[in-house]
C-alpha positions as CSV (number, residue, x, y, z in Angstrom):
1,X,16.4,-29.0,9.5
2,X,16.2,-32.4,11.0
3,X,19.4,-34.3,11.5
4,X,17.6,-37.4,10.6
5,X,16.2,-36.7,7.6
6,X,18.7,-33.8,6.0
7,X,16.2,-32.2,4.8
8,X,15.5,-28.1,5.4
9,X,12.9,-27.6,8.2
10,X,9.7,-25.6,8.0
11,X,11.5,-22.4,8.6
12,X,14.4,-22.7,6.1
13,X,11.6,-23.1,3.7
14,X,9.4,-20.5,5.0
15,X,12.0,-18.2,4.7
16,X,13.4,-19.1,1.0
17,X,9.5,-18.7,0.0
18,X,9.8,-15.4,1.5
19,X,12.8,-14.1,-0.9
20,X,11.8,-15.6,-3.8
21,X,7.9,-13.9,-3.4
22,X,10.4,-10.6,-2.7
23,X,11.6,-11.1,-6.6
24,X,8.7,-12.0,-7.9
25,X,7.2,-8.8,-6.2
26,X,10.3,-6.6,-8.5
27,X,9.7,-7.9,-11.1
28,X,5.9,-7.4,-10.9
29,X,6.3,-3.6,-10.7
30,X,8.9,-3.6,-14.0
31,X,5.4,-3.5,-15.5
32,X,4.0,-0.7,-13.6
33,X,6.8,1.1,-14.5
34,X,6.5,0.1,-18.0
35,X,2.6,1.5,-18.1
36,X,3.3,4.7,-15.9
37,X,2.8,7.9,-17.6
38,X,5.5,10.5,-17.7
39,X,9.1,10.5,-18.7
40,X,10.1,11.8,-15.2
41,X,10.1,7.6,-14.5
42,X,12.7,6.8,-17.2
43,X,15.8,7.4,-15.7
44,X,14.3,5.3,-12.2
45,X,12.5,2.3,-15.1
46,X,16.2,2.1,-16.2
47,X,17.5,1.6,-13.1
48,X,14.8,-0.7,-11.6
49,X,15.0,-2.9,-15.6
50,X,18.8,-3.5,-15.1
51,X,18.3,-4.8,-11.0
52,X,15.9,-7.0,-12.1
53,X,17.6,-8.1,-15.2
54,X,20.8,-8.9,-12.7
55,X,18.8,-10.6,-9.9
56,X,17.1,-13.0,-12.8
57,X,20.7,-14.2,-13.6
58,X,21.7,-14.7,-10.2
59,X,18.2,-16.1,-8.8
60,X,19.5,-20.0,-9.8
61,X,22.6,-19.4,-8.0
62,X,20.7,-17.9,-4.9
63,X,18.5,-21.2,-4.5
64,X,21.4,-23.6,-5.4
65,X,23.1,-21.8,-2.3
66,X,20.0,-21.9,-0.2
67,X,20.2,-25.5,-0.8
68,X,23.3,-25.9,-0.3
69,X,23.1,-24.2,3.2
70,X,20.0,-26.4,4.6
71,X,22.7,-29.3,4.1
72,X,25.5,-27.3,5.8
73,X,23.4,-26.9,8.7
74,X,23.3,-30.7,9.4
75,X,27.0,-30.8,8.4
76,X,27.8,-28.1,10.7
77,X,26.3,-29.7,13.6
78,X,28.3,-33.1,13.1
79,X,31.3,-32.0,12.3
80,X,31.0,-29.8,15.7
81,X,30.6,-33.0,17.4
82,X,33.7,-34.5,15.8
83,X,35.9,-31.4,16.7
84,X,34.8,-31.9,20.2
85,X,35.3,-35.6,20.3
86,X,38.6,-35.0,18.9
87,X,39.6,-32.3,21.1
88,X,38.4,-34.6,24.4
89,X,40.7,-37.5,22.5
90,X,43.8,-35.4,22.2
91,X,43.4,-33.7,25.5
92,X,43.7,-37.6,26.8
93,X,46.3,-38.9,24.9
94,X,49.5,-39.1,26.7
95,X,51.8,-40.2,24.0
96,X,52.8,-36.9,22.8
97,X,53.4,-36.6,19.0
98,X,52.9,-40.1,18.4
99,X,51.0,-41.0,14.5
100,X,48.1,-40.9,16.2
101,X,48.5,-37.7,17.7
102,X,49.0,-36.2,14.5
103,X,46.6,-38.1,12.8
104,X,43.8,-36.5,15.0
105,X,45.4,-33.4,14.8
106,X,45.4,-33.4,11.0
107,X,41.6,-34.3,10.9
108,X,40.7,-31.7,13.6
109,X,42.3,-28.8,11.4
110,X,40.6,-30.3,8.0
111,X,36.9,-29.8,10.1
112,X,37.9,-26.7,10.8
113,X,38.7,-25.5,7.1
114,X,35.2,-27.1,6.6
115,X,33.6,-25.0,9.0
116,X,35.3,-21.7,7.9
117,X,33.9,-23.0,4.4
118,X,30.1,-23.2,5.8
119,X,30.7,-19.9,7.6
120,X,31.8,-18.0,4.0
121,X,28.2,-19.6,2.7
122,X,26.0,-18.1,5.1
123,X,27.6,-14.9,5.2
124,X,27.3,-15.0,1.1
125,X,23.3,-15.7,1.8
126,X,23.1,-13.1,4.2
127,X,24.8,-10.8,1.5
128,X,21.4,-12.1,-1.3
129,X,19.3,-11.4,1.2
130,X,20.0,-8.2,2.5
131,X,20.1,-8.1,-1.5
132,X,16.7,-8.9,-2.3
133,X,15.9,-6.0,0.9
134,X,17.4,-3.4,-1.0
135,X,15.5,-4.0,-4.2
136,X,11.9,-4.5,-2.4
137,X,12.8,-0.6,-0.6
138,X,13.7,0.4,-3.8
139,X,10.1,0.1,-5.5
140,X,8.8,1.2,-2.4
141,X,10.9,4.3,-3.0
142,X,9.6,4.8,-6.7
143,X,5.9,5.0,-5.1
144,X,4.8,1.9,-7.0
145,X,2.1,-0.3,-5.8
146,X,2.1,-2.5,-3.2
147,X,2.0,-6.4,-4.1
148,X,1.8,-8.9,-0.7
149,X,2.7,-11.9,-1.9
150,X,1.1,-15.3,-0.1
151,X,1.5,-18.8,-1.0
152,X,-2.0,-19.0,-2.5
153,X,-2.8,-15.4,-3.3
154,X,-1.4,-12.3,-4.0
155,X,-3.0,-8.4,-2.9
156,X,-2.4,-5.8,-4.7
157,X,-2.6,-2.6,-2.8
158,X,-3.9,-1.6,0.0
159,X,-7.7,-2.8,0.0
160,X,-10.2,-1.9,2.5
161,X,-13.0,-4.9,3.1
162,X,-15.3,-3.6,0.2
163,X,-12.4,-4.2,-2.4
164,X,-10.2,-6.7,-1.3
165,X,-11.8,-9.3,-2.7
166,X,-11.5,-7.4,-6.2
167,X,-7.5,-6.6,-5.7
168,X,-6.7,-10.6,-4.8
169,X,-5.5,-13.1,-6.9
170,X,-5.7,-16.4,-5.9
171,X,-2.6,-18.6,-7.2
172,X,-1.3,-21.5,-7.1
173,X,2.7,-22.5,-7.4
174,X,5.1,-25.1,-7.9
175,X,8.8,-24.4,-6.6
176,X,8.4,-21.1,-7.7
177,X,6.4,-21.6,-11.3
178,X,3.4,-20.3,-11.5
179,X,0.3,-22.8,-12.3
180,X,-2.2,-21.1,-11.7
181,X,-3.9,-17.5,-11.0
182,X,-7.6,-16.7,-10.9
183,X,-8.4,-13.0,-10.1
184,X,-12.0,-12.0,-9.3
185,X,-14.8,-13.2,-11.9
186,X,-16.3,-9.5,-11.7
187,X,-13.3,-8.2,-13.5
188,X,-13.2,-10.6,-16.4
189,X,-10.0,-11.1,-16.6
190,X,-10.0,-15.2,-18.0
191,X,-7.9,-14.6,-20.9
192,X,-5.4,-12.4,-19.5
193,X,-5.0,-15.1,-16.5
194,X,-4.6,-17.8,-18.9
195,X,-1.9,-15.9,-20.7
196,X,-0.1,-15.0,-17.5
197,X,0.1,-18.9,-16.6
198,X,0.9,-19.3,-20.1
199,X,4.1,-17.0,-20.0
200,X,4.7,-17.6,-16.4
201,X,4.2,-13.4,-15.9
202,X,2.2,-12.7,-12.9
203,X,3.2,-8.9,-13.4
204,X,1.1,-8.5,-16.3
205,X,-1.8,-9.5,-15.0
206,X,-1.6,-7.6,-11.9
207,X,-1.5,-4.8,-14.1
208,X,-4.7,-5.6,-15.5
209,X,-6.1,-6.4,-12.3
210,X,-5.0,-2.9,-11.0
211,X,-6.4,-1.1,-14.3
212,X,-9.9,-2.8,-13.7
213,X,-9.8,-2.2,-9.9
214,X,-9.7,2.1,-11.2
215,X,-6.5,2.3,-8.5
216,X,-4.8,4.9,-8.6
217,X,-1.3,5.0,-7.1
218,X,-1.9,7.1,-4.3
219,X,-4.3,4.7,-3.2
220,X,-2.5,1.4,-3.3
């Protein structure tokens, strides 16, 4: 983040792309689940359904508090400053418990409740992220596809050069809603596209993509 501008820097960014592609990518394979054949997966559809369910509630909180942290970086770094300007002040001041003294000691211990404050929201992000881990290991656990998520495309699988062109979607967002996703004109899948854009459900479509694309799971 630049102190200038307040604003989160490139990797702050980068990274809350990262976790919100990691959710996306959960809630993509609900609908594998959803087509899979076999009760066997019921139990472990259940189970997947009611983590995705919870992490949908909790996904505005999780970017209000990523926001809330690329301005607590800036704020940390200033009121770091101050404590150390105020320490250097009190370490010079002769007159003992004077007003002033206590004034200056009274705003050093305020900045340090503030920074015990900025410290309790980073550990709570580090808490969603680790989070957002657990759930991406968890389909990797059910044997589901894989689904890389990039900021213009998304791979489903694991392609070799012949058919990677056929498993990639190319997309196009807007702070996390989707606007646009095109996969391949050879597997004729216009409408479907339109309807995922539509409802916002770039799961669905995968799915189709993945039908058309005759993968098989032990492939992808």
């Amino acid at each position: 983040m630049t102190k200038d501008q307040g604003t989160p820097s490139r990797n702050d960014l980068q990274e809350l792309k990262e976790r919100s592609f990691m959710l996306l990518c959960v809630q993509a394979q609900l609908h594998f689940m959803r087509g899979a054949d076999g009760g066997g997966l019921e139990d472990l559809q259940g189970q997947v359904e009611a983590l995705a369910q919870e992490m949908s509630s909790e996904l505005e909180e999780h970017l209000q508090l990523c926001q809330e942290l690329a301005t607590a970086k800036e704020d940390a770094a200033r009121i770091q400053q101050l404590c150390e300007e105020e320490l250097k002040d009190l370490a010079e001041d002769s007159e003992g418990d004077s007003p002033e003294t206590k004034r200056r000691r009274s705003n050093f211990d305020d900045e340090e409740d503030t920074l015990a404050e900025l410290n309790q929201m980073a550990a709570a992000e580090e808490a969603e992220i680790g989070r957002l881990q657990r759930l991406s290991d968890f389909e990797e656990q059910l044997g589901m596809p894989r689904i890389d998520m990039e900021e213009d495309q998304v791979t489903l699988g694991r392609p070799n050069e012949e058919t990677e062109a056929l498993c990639t979607v190319q997309v196009q967002w807007d702070h996390g809603r989707l606007l646009r996703a095109e996969p391949h004109p050879a597997l004729r899948l216009d409408r479907e596209a339109q309807e995922a854009v539509a409802a916002e459900d770039l799961g669905r479509l995968l799915v189709f993509v993945w039908d058309r694309t005759g993968a098989q799971p032990q492939d992808l």
